[in-house]
C-alpha positions in Angstrom: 100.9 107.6 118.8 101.6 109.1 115.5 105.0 108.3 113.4 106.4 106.6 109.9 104.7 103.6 109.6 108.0 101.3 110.5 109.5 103.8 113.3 110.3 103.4 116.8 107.2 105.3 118.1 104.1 103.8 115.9 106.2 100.0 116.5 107.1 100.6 120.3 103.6 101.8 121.1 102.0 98.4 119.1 104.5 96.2 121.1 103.3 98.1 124.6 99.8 97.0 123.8 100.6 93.8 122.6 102.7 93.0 125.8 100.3 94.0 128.2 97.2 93.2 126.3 95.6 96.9 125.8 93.1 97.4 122.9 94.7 99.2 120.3 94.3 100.3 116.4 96.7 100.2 113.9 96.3 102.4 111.6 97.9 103.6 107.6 97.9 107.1 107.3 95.2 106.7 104.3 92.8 105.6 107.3 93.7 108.1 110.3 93.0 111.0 107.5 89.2 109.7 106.7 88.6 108.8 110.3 90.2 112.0 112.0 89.6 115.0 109.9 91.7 117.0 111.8 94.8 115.2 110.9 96.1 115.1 107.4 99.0 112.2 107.7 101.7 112.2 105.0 102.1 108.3 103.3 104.3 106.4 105.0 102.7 107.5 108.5 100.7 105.2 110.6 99.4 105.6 113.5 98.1 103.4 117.1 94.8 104.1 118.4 94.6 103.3 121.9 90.3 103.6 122.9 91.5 103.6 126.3 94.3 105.8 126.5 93.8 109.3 127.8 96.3 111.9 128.7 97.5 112.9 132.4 98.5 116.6 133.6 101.8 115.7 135.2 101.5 118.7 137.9 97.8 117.3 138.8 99.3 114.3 139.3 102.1 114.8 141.3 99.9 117.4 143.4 97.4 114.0 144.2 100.2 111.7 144.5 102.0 114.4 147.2 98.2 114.4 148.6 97.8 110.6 149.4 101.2 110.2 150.6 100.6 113.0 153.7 97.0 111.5 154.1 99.0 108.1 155.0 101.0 110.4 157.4 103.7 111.2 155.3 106.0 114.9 155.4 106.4 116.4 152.2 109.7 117.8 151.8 110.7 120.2 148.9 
């Protein structure tokens, strides 16, 4: 999660990890420039580095979600 350094994303995303106890990064926008090269982060960014996050492909997921739900016997109605 990328955002100024006191906004709702970079601060939201911190409190999520606090709260539910995920490993997470923060980090000045000074740092995410030297450590990511292909981002160049005005001053006053920040960012959260999450080593576990990932990032989902909503269709994919629906399609396996629809999947296990007529495996279990379910109709799929659309």
């Amino acid at each position: 999660d990328i955002g100024p350094g006191g906004g709702r994303i970079v601060t939201g995303a911190r409190e999520a990890c606090r709260v539910h106890g995920l490993r997470h990064e923060f980090l000045r926008a000074a740092d995410v420039n030297a450590r990511f090269p292909a981002f160049t982060l005005p001053p006053g960014y920040a960012a959260l580095y999450s080593p576990d996050a990932g990032i989902l492909r909503p269709e994919a997921c629906v399609q396996a979600h629809c999947q296990a739900a007529r495996d279990l016997g379910a109709v799929i109605r659309d």
